[in-house]
Each structure stands twice: as structure tokens, then as C-alpha cells.
C-alpha positions in Angstrom: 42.4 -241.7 108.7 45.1 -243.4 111.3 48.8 -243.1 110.5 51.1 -246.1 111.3 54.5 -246.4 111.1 55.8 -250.1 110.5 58.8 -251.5 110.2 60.3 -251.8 106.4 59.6 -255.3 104.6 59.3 -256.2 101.2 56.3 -254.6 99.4 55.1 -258.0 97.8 54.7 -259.4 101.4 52.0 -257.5 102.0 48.1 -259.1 102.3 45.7 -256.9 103.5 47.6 -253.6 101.8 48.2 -251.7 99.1 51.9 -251.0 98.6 52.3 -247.5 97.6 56.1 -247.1 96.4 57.2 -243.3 96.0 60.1 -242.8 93.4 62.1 -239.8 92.8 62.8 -239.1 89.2 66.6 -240.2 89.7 65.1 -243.7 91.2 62.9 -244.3 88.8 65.6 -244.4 86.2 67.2 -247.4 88.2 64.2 -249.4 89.2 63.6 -252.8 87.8 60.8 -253.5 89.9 58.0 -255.0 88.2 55.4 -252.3 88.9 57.9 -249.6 88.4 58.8 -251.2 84.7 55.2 -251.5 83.6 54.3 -247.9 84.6 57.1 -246.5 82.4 56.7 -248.8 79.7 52.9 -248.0 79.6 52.3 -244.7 81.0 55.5 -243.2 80.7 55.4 -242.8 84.1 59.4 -240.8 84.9 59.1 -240.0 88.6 58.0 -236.7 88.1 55.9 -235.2 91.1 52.5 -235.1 89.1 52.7 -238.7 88.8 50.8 -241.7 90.2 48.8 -244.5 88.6 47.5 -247.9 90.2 49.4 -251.1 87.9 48.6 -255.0 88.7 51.3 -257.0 90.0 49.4 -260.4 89.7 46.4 -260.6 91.8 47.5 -257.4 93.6 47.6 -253.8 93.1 50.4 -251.4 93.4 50.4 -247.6 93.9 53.6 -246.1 91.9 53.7 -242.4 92.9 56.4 -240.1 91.4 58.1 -237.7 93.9 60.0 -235.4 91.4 63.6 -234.8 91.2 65.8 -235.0 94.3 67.3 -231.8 94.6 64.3 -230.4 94.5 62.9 -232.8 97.1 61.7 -230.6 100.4 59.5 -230.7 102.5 56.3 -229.0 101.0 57.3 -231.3 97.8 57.0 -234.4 100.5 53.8 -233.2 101.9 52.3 -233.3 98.3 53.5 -236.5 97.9 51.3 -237.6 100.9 48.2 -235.7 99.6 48.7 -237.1 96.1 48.4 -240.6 98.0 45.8 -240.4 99.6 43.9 -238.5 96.4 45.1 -241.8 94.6 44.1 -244.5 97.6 40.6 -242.5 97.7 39.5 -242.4 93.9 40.7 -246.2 94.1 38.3 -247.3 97.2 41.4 -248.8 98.1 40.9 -249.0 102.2 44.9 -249.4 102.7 47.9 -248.1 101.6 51.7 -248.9 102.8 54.1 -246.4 101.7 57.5 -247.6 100.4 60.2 -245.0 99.9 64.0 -244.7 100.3 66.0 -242.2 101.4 69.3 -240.9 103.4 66.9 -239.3 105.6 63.3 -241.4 105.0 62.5 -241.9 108.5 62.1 -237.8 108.4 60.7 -238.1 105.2 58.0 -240.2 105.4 57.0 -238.3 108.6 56.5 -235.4 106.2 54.9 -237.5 103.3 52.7 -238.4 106.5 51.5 -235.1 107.3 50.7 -234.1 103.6 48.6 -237.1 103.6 46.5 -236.5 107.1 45.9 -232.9 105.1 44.7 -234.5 102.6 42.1 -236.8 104.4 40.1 -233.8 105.8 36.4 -233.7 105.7 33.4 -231.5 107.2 31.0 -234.3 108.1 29.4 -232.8 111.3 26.0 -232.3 109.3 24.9 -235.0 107.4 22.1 -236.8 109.0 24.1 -239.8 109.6 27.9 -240.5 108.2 26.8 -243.0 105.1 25.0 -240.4 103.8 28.4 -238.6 103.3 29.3 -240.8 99.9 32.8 -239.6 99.6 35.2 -242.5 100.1 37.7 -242.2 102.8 41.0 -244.2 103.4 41.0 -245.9 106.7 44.9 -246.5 107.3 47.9 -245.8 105.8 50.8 -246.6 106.9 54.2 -245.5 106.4 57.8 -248.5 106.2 59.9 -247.0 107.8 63.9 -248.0 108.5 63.6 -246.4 112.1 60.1 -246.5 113.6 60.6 -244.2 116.8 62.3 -241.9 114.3 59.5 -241.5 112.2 57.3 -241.5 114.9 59.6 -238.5 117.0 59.5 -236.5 113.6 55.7 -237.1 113.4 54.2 -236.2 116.8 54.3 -232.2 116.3 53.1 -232.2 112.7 50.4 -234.8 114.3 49.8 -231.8 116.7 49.8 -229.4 114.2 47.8 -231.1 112.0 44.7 -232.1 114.4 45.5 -227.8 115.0 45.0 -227.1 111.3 41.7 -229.5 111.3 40.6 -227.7 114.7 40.6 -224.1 112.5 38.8 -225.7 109.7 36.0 -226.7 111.7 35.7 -223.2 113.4 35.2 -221.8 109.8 33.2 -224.5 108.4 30.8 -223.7 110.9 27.3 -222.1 110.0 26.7 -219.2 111.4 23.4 -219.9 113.9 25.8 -222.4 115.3 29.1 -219.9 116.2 27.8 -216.9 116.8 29.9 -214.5 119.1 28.7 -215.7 122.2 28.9 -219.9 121.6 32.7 -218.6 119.5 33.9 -217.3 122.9 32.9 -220.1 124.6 35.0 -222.3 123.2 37.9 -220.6 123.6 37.2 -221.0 127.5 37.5 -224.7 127.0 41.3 -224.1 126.0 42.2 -223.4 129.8 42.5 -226.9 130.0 44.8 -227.0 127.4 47.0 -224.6 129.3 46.1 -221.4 127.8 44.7 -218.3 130.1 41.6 -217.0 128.7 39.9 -214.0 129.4 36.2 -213.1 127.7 35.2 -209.3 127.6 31.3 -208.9 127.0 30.1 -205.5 125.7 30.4 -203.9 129.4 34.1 -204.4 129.7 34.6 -203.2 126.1 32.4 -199.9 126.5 34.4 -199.1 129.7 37.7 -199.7 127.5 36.1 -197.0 125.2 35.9 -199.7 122.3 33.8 -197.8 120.2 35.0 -198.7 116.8 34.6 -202.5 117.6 31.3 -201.9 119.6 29.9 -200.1 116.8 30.0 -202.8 114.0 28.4 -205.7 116.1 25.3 -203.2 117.5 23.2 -203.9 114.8 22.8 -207.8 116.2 20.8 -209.6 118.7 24.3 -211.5 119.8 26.2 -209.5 121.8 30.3 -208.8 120.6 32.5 -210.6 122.6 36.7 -209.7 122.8 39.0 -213.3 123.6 42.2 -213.0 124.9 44.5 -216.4 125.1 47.7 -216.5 126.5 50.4 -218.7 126.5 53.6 -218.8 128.8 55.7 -220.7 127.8 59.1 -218.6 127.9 60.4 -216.4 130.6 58.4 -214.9 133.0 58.1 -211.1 132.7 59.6 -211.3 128.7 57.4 -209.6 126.0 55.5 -211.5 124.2 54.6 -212.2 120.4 50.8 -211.1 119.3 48.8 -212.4 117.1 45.4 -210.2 116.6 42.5 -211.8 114.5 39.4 -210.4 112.7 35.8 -212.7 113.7 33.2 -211.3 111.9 31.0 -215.0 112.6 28.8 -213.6 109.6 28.9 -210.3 107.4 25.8 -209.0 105.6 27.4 -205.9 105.1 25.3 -204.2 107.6 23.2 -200.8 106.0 25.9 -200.9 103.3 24.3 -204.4 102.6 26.1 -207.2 100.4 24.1 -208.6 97.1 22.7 -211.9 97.8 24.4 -213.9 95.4 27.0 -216.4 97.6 26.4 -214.4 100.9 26.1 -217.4 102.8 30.2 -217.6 102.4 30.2 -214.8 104.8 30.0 -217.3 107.7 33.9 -217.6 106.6 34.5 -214.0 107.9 35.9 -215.0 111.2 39.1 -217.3 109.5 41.7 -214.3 111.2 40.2 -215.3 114.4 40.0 -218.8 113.9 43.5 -219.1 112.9 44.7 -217.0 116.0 42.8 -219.7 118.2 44.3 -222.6 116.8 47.7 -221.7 116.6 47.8 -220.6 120.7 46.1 -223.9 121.0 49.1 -225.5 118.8 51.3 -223.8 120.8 50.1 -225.0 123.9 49.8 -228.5 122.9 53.5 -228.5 121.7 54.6 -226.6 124.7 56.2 -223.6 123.0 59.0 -222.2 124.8 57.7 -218.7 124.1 55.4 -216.4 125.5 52.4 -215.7 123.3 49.2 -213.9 123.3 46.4 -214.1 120.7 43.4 -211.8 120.8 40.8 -211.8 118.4 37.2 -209.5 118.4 33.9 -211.5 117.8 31.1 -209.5 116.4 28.1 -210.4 113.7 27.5 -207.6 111.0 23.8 -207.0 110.8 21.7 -204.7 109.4 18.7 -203.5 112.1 16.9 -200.7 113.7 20.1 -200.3 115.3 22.6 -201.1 113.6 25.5 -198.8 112.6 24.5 -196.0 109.8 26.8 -194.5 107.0 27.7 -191.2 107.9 27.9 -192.3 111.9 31.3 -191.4 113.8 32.4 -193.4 116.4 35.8 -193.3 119.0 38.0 -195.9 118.9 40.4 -197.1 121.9 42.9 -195.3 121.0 40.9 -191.8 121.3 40.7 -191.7 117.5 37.8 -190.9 115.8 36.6 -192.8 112.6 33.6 -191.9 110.2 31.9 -194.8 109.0 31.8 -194.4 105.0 30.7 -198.2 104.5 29.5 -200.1 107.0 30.6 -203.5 104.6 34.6 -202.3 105.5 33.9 -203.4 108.9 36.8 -205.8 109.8 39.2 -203.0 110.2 36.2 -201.3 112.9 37.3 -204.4 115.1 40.6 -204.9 114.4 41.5 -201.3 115.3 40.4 -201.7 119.0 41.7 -205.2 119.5 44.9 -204.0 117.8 45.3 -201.0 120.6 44.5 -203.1 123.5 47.4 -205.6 122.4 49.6 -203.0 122.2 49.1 -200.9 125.2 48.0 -203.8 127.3 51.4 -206.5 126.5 53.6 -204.0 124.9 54.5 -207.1 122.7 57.7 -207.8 120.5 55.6 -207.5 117.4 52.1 -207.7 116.4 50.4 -210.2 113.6 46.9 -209.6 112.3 45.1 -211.7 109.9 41.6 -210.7 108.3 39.8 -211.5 105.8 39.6 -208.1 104.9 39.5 -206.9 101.4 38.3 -208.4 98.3 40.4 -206.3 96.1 43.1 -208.9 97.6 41.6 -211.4 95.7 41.6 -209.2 92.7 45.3 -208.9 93.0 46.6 -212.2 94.3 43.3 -214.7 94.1 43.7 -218.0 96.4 47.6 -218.0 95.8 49.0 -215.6 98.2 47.9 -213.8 101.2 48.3 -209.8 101.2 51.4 -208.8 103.2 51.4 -205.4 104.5 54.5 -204.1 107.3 56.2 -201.3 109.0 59.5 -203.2 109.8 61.3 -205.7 107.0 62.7 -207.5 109.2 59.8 -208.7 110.1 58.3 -208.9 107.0 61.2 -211.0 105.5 60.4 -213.3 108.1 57.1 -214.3 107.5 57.9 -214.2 103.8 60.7 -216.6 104.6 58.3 -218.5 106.8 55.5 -218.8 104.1 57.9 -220.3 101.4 59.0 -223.2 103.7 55.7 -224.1 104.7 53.8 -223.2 101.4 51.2 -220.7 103.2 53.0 -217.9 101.0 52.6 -213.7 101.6 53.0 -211.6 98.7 54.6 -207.7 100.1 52.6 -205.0 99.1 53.0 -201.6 99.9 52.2 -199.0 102.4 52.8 -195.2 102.6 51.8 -191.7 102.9 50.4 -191.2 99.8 47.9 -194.1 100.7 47.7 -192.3 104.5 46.2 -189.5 102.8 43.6 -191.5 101.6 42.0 -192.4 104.5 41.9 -188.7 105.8 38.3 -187.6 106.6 36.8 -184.4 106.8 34.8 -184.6 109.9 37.2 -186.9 111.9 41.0 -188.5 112.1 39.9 -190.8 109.4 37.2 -192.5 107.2 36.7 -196.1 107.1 37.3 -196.5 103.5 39.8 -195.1 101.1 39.0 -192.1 98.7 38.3 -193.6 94.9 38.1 -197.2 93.7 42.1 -198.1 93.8 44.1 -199.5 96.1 41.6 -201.1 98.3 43.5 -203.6 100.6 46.3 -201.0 100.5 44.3 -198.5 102.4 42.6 -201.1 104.4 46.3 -201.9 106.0 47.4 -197.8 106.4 43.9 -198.0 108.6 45.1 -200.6 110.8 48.7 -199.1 110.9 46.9 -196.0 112.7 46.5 -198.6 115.6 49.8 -200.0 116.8 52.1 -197.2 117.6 55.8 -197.5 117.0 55.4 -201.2 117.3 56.2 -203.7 114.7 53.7 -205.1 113.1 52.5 -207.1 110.0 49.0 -207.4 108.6 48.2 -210.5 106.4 45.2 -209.9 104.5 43.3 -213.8 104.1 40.6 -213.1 102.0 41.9 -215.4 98.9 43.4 -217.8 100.5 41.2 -218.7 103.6 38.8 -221.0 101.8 39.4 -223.2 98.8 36.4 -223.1 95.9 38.3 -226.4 94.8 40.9 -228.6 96.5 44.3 -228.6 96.1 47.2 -230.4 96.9 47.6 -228.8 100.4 43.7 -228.6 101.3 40.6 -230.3 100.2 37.9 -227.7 99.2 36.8 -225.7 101.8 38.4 -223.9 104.7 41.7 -224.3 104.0 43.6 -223.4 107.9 46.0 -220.9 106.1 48.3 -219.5 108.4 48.3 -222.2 111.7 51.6 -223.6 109.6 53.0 -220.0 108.8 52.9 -218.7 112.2 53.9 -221.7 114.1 57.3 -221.4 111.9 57.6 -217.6 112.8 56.6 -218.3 116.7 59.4 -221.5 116.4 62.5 -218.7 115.5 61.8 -217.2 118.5 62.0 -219.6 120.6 65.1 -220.4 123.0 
């Protein structure tokens, strides 16, 4: 879908488009347009921000989409107002739409009413045999009437970025799994140099002279060898610590020995979504030339059950010189993570570390596709992304982490046991695993599972991979930077 930004004209001047006029609840009160009259006087249509319908105005139609109440009016409320368009335009056929809206700020606004209707327009394509064979109507152009055109256009460019950033992620975990595989994942993050990002692949060599056993251990089962991605951007001072952003990319879990059931296995291709997300927000960051150092490493491996593959019962050493005894070979994320998460820390001594995993379905239990799992040693921190979240919508729920849940994890043969004792508080241990890994640093882990793919659509993401955590982080990375 293309994105235009016109200069404002009267909405029944149009030929070849649909006007779309977007009315807070407070303007529709006032309106005596024609379209706006009939929608209320036949639809009760108030302005309220789960309303849109389609009314004649002659031989035309008119889109009259309700943006809620003003005060209430910011900027994920504007996003949905895009998404709710396009929804509208698409159920329609209609090919295009020209947004009308007025504001003290609209040139901003419909920038942000732009982006939530790019979001919105989404679609996974790649696969059908040709593209008419993908029946789903699409909207061609919308455009948004704007009072100041470069305006709109200044405020749109990095949520254009972040956007074609967002769709780059959802692609990545889209993907089948005989198509990224460790290997062919790593190597397209090598094509991001020429975005401006360093990027250095570690093949199973470099990783068993690191002494990454715990990582090593998970992929060995596999014909495809485990691969370890660093990206780096520098875009701040030289020689200033960076931020880290650490990602899980398991490109497909069976579960290993400790196989999974069969029944919707094939949505284990979507195991790799930490990684994914670490990729495209360096490559966001890049693109809008972050004035902040950043580095983003993520651990590739495929989870396979074979003649040698990892056992139950095994013990392997970790990077860090810890030992781990494998209780489930299925609770393999935090395998990788642990060895990725120590070579961040020891290698860029970074201001804090993020991970992101799809790690635990017991954090679908607790928070289903709603909220991603927040686990942290430092508030500060944690209050951040919080904060974060809730301006972008990508929201983190805190949940705890302690010494009682330490003890947990204990083993009796080794430092610790991949798995928590009992059946409770499974993405709680899962974090106090990872914790083990990064020292006295601060750190968050945000636990995915729920919230990185969509079994319907909503108004942020179609169904599907959904890119949580591109917008989140690239709102932490931006209060960092000078």
C-alpha cells in the first residue's frame, strides 16, 4: 500500500477517491456534514473509536470513522484509527481512500494515523504460486490531507523506517523452516553491512573454542550447523558502552528427545521471533542513524531429535564455566541464551542487556497474547521498558524473580538444571536461569511467547507474526540517545 500526503481540499472534490473523514467524539457532536448527519441519524454513529461505516453522499461513497474522545486521543489511539481504515477500505474493495481529519496538531497526527494504517496493510504473500491466487483484497493508496505536507511527511519518514523494520521481522518469522535454517538466517544478517551494521558470524568452531557448550549442545542433534550473529551499530561515541539486545533463534523446535506432540508443531518455525526482533531493530537503528551505540546478538540453532542429539540426563559447560544438567531437552531456549548472554557481557561490558525469547508457554498461561513476560534485576530499568511498552502498545507485564525461585533450579549433579523443580512457576524459573548469565549487569528478559504471533488480527497486527518488540525497543534505544 503507498502512503501520500496531499494537500487539504474539500472532501466532495474528490473523483477517483474515497474520502475517509475521522471525527473525534467532541467533533462529531458539531458536524453538519451530510455524511456525518446520516451516520448518526442511522447508525448512531457518536465518534467513538470502535466506529466506522461507509454512507452514500449521492453517487459517491464516504468513509465516516470515529476517533474516540480527544483527551484520550494519543498516539497508539491514532495508529488504530489508521488500522481501522484500512480494515474498512479493504472489506469495501474500495481501491482509495483520502483521509480528512482536523486537528491543532494534524499534520503529526495523520503521520501517526498513517503508520497504524501501513500496519495494517501487512501480508505474507511470498508463497502463493502467483499473487491472484492470494484473494484477499488489498488497498492500493491512501492518502492522507494534510494542512502542511513536508510536516506530515518529516513526522512520517522514521515511522516509514520503522514500519518497513517491523514488516522486515515479520517476514523472518513467517518463514518456513527448510527455508531459514541457521545457516541461510546468518546469512542475511551479512547482507546488513551494507546497511551500516558490523557483522560477525561464529560457525560451530569459533563457538567450541569459546567453550559454548550450553548453546552447542541444543543444535547437535541437526544436520544444520548453529551459527552465533553479532550486529553492531555505532552510532554514538566512540569507546562508550553500548546497549545489548540478546535474542533466542531456535529456526524450528521439535522439542528434541523430550519431543513435542504433533498437534500445531509446525508453529515452531516461530521459535526464532527473539532473534528476529533483535535483527530488525539494529537494522532500524541503522536506517534511522541512531546516535547510540548498539549491539545485538542472537544464537541460531534447530532443535532436533537424532542419533546425536542432546539426551536427558546429559551435562554440558556453559561459557561461563557453569555447568547445567539437561532435565528437558524442550526447555532449550535458555541452553542458547545463556552462552550468547555471557559473551555480551564479558565481550562489550554493555550499559544493560535486553533478551527476548520465546521461552515459556506457562507465559501464555499467565498473560496470553496481551502482554509479554517482564523479568529484571534493576527497576530502573524495568520501569523503562514498562514505560516504553505503554506508549507504543507492545506492553510488559513485571513478574517476579528471587531466591526462592533460585533454589529451584539447583541441581544435584551440577550448578543447575535446565528446568525448575515441580509444575509452578515455569517462566519464573526460566528468567532466574538466564539471570545466572549476566553478572552484576543490568539486565531485563522479556519473555514473547504470547505475544509474538497473532492466532487472529488485531488492531495493531493482522494475523500472524506480529513484530512485537521492534516498536518497544526502538523507544527504550531513543532515551538514550544524545
Amino acid at each position: 500500500m503507498k502512503i501520500n500526503f496531499t494537500k487539504a481540499t474539500d472532501f466532495s472534490a474528490l473523483k477517483n477517491s474515497v474520502a475517509v473523514l475521522v471525527l473525534t467524539e467532541e467533533q462529531t457532536k458539531k458536524s453538519n456534514l451530510k455524511p456525518v448527519k446520516f451516520a448518526k441519524e442511522n447508525f448512531e454513529f457518536s465518534g467513538k473509536a470502535n466506529q466506522s461505516f461507509l454512507v452514500s453522499q449521492g453517487e459517491k461513497l464516504v468513509a465516516v470513522v470515529g476517533a474516540g474522545a480527544e483527551k484520550k486521543l494519543d498516539e497508539i489511539a491514532l495508529n488504530k484509527v489508521g488500522s481501522r481504515i484500512v480494515a474498512l477500505l479493504n472489506s469495501a474493495k474500495i481501491k482509495n481512500g483520502s483521509i480528512f481529519f482536523e486537528s491543532k496538531t494534524a499534520a503529526a497526527d495523520l503521520a501517526k494515523i498513517a503508520f497504524g494504517a501501513v500496519l495494517q496493510s501487512y501480508r505474507f504473500n511470498k508463497y502463493f504460486e502467483n499473487k491472484k491466487k492470494d484473494k484477499e483484497f488489498k488497498i492500493e493508496i491512501l492518502s492522507a490531507m494534510t494542512p502542511d505536507v513536508s510536516k506530515s511527511e518529516k513526522e512520517y519518514a522514521p515511522l516509514k523506517i520503522l514500519a518497513d523494520n517491523i514488516f522486515f521481522v515479520r517476514d523472518l518469522v513467517s518463514e518456513p523452516s527448510n527455508i531459514l535454517n541457521p545457516e541461510s538466517y546468518a546469512a542475511i544478517c551479512k547482507t546488513l553491512s551494507k546497511e551500516g551494521l558490523e557483522v560477525q558470524v561464529f560457525g560451530e568452531a569459533e563457538m567450541k573454542k569459546l567453550g559454548m557448550g550450553s548453546l552447542l549442545g541444543v543444535g547437535q542433534g541437526s544436520e544444520k550447523e548453529s551459527q552465533m550473529v553479532i550486529l553492531q551499530w555505532n552510532g554514538g561515541k566512540k569507546g562508550e558502552a553500548p546497549l545489548a539486545f540478546v535474542g533466542k533463534g531456535v529456526t524450528f523446535d521439535t522439542g528434541g528427545i523430550s519431543i513435542k506432540p504433533a498437534n500445531n508443531m509446525e508453529d515452531m518455525k516461530t521459535d526464532m521471533a527473539g532473534s528476529a526482533v533483535v535483527v530488525g531493530l539494529l537494522r532500524n537503528l541503522a536506517q534511522r542513524k541512531a546516535k547510540v551505540n548498539v549491539v545485538g546478538a542472537i544464537g541460531l540453532v534447530e532443535n532436533m531429535p537424532s542419533g546425536t542429539a542432546q539426551r536427558p540426563g546429559d551435562v554440558v559447560r556453559s561459557m561461563s564455566g557453569q555447568t547445567i544438567e539437561i532435565i528437558n531437552t524442550d526447555a532449550e531456549g535458555r541452553l542458547v541464551l545463556a552462552d550468547v548472554l555471557h559473551y555480551t557481557n564479558t565481550k562489550f561490558k554493555p550499559k544493560f542487556i535486553v533478551d527476548l525469547a520465546t521461552l515459556t508457554g506457562a507465559i501464555i498461561v499467565a498473560l496470553a497474547d496481551v502482554y509479554a513476560g517482564l523479568f529484571s534485576n534493576d527497576d530502573d530499568l524495568s520501569k523503562k521498558i514498562e514505560s516504553c511498552g505503554a506508549k507504543t502498545g507492545e506492553r510488559a507485564w513485571r513478574l517476579p524473580i528471587g531466591e526462592e525461585y533460585d533454589e529451584m533450579i539447583n541441581s544435584d549433579i551440577a550448578d543447575m538444571k535446565n528446568v525448575g523443580s515441580g509444575r509452578g512457576a515455569g517462566s519464573i524459573t526460566a528468567a532466574q536461569f538466564l539471570k545466572r548469565f549476566v553478572g552484576e549487569t543490568k539486565w531485563a528478559h522479556l519473555d514473547i511467547a504470547g505475544v509474538a504471533w497473532k492466532g487472529k488480527g488485531d488492531a495493531m497486527a493482522v494475523k500472524g507474526a506480529s513484530g512485537y518488540g521492534v516498536r518497544l525497543l526502538n523507544e527504550l534505544v531513543k532515551t538514550y540517545e544524545k
